[in-house]
C-alpha positions in Angstrom: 0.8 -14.1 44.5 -0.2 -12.2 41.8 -3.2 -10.3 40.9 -4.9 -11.6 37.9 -7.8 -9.9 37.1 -9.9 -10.3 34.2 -11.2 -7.6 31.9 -14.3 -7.1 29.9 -12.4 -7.9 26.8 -11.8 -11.4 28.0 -8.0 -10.6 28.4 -5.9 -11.6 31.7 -4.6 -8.9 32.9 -1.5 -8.9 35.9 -1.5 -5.6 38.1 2.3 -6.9 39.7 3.8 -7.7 36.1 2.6 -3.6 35.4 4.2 -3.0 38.5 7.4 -4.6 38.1 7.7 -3.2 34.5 7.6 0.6 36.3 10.2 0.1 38.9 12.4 -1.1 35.7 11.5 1.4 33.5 12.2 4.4 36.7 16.0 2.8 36.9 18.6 4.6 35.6 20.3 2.2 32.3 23.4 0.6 32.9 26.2 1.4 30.7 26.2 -2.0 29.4 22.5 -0.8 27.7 23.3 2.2 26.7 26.2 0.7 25.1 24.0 -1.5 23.4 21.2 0.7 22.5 24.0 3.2 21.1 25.4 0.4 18.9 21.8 -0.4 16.9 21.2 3.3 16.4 24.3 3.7 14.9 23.9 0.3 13.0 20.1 1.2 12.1 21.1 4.9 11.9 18.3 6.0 13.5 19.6 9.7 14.8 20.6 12.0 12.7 24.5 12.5 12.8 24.0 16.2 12.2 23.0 18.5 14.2 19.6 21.1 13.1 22.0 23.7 13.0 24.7 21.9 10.8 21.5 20.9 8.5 20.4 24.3 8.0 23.9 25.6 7.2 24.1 22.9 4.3 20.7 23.6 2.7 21.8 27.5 2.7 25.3 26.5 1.2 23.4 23.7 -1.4 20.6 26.6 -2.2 24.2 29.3 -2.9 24.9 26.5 -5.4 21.8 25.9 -6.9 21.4 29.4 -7.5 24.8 30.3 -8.9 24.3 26.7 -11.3 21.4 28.5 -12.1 22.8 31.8 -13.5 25.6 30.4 -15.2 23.2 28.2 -16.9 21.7 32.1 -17.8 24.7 33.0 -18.7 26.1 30.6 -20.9 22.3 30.5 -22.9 22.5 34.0 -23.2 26.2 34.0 -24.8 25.1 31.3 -26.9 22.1 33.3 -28.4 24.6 35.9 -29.5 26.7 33.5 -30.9 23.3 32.0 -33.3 22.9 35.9 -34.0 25.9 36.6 -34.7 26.2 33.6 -37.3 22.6 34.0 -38.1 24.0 37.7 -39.4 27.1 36.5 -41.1 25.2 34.1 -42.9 22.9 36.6 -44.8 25.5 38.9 -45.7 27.3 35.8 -47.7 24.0 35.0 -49.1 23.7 38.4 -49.8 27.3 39.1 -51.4 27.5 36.5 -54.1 31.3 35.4 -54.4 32.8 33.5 -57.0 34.6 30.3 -56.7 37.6 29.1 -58.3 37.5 26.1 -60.3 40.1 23.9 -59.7 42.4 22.4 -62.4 41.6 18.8 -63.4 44.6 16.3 -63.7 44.9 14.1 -66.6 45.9 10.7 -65.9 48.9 9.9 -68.1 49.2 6.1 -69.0 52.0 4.1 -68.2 52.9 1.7 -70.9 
């Protein structure tokens, strides 16, 4: 028989059902259950597929990128600031040099009669 007891909460509680649960927990899992339990933390992806070490040799290799993004970015700004100079400079000196333009001759429509 088993030992019901009742406790101050009001809750039944069995001592042999705690009992029985231990001895099931303390055997070894059968490779049925591990098979199992594999299988839903692959489905539910619960462990990470990567190892620590694997994780930190991305983030160094993602950081490498980030920073070299990062000073071609620098780069690229900094070339295109020259180029603005550069026109910016080449436009007051054609402000500055007045030039004279060409008109162009007009053609006269003949009409065909």
């Amino acid at each position: 028989m088993s030992k019901r007891v009742q406790s101050i909460k009001g809750e039944t509680v069995d001592f042999d059902l705690f009992k029985i649960k231990e001895q099931i927990s303390k055997n070894p899992k059968s490779s049925e259950v591990l098979m199992r339990e594999n299988y839903i933390d692959v489905k539910r992806r619960r462990t990470s597929r990567k190892n620590v070490s694997q994780l930190l040799a991305d983030q160094e290799k993602r950081k490498k990128v980030a920073s070299d993004a990062v000073e071609a970015q620098n780069e690229e700004e900094t070339v295109n600031a020259e180029k603005v100079e550069a026109v910016t400079t080449e436009e007051k000196v054609e402000k500055e040099t007045p030039t004279k333009t060409k008109k162009r001759p007009v053609r006269k429509k003949t009409q065909e009669k």
